[in-house]
C-alpha positions in Angstrom: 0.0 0.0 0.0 1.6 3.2 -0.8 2.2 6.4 1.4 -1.0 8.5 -0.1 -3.4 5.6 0.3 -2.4 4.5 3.6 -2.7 8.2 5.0 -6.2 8.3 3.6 -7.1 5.2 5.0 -5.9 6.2 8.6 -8.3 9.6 8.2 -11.0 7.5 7.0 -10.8 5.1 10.4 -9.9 8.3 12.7 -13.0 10.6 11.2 -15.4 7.1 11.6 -14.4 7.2 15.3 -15.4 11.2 16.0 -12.1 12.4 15.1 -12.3 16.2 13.6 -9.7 16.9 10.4 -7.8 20.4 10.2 -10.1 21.6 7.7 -13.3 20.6 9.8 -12.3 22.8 12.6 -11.4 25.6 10.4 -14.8 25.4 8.6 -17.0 25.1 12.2 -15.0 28.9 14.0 -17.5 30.5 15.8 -20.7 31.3 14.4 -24.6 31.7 15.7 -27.0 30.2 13.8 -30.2 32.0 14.7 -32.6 29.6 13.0 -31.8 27.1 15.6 -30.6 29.6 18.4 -27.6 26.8 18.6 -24.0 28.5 18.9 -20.8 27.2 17.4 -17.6 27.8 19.0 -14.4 27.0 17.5 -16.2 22.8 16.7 -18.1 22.9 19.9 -22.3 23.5 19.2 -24.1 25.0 22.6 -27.7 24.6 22.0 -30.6 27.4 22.5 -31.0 26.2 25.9 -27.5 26.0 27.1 -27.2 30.1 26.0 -30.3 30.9 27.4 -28.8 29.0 30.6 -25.6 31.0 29.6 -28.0 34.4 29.8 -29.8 33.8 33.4 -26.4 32.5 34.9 -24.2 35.8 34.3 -27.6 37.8 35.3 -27.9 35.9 38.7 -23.9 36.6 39.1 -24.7 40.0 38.5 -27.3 40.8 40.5 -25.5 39.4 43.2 -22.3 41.7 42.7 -24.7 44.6 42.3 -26.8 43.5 45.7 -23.5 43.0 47.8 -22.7 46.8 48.1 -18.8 46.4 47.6 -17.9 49.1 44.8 -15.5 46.1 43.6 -18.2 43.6 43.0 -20.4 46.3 41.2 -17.7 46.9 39.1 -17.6 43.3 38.5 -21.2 43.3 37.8 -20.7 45.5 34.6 -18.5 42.6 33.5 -21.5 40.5 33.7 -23.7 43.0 32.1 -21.7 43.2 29.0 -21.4 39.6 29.2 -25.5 39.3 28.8 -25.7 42.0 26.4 -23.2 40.4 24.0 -25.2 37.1 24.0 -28.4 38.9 23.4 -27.1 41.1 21.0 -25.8 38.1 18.8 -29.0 36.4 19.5 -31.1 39.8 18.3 -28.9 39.9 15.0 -26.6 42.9 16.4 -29.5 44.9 17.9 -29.2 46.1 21.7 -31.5 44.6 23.9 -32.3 47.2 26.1 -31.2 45.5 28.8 -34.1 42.8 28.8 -34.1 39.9 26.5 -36.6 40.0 23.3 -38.9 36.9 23.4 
């Protein structure tokens, strides 16, 4: 068996058993495909859920660094804030949300 045939051969098996080729990963970077709500990153999919899950965990983190009175956690809060935003702005096609998610 020669060099070219064996290679293909070993891709074949590996890409049967879940194994992601070079050009694979650079064809799934990160993308949102708002049809679905499901979000690519870099080969990984998050589903709707899992983002939505994403949304209500960084506002419960926030509202906790904006409850506890420290100026350093409210500072951290904005981190969450932009955090949120950013989701929902990808999930509203680039549009602000206005702080509350559009259902």
């Amino acid at each position: 068996m020669d060099e070219k045939s064996r290679s293909s051969l070993i891709e074949q098996l590996a890409m049967s058993m879940g194994a992601v080729t070079e050009q694979q990963v650079k064809l799934d970077q990160t993308r949102y495909d708002s049809s679905t709500g499901t979000l690519y990153c870099n080969g990984v999919k998050f589903s709707k859920n899992v983002v939505d899950d994403a949304v209500n965990y960084f506002r419960r983190l926030q509202a906790q660094a904006n409850a506890s009175g420290s100026r350093e956690m409210q500072n951290i809060g904005v981190y969450y804030q932009i955090a949120v935003e950013c989701i929902l702005m990808m999930e509203n096609g680039g549009s602000g949300s206005g702080g509350e998610k559009k259902q």
